[in-house]
C-alpha positions in Angstrom: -9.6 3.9 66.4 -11.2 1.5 64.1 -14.7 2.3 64.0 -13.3 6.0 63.3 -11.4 5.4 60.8 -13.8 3.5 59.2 -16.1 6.5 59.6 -13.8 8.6 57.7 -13.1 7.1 54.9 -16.5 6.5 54.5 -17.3 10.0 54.4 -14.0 10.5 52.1 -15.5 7.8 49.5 -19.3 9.1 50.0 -19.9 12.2 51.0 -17.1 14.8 49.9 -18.5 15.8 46.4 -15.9 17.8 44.5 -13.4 17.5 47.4 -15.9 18.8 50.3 -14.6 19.2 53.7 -14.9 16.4 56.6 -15.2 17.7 60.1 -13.9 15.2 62.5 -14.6 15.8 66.6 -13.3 13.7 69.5 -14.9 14.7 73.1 -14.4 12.6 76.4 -16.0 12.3 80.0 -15.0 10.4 82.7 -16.4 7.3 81.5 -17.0 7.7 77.5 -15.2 8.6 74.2 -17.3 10.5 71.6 -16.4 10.5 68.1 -18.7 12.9 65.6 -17.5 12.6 61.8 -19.7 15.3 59.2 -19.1 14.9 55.9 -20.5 17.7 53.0 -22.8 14.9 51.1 -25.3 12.0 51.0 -24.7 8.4 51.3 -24.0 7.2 47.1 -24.9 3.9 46.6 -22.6 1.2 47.7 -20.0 -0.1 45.2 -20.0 -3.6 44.5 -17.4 -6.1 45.5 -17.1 -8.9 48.0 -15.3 -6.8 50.7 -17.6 -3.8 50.8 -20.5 -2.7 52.4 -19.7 -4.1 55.8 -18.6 -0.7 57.6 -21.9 0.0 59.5 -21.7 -3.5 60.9 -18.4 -3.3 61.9 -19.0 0.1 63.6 -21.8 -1.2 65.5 -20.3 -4.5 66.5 -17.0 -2.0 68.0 -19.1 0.6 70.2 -21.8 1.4 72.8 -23.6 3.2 70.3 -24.1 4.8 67.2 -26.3 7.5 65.4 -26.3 7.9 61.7 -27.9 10.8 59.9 -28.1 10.4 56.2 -29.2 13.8 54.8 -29.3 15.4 50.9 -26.9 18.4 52.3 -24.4 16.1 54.7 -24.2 12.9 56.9 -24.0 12.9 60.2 -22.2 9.7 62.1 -21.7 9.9 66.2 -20.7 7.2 68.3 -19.6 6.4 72.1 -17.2 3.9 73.9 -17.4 3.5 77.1 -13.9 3.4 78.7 -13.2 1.1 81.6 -10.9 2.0 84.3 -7.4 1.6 84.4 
């Protein structure tokens, strides 16, 4: 839940130029959550202050993996958890 919230309001702060849309997608297997967030824009630069620019590494350090794809057109994050049995 974190790591995809995170994801979202990083594509809400970068990547919605003139209030573009966010496409959020949530798919499961047996043994894995997948969480794709696309965003209408390219990565701005990061704003400065002590508590930014850590959301990448905090994604990373809370899943099994993650794929970013900066682009000029949109971004493009995915990432996977493994869920454990009950």
């Amino acid at each position: 839940m974190l790591a995809t919230t995170e994801a979202v309001a990083n594509a809400v702060e970068h990547g919605t130029p003139d209030g573009g849309a966010i496409a959020l997608g949530i798919d499961s297997t047996a043994d894995e959550l997948c969480v794709e967030v696309l965003d209408g824009g390219s990565p701005g630069p990061p704003r400065p202050g002590p508590n930014r620019g850590n959301g990448i590494g905090l994604m990373v350090a809370l899943v099994d993996h993650l794929l970013l794809e900066p682009g000029a057109a949109r971004t493009r994050v995915r990432f996977g958890k493994r869920l454990r049995p009950a």
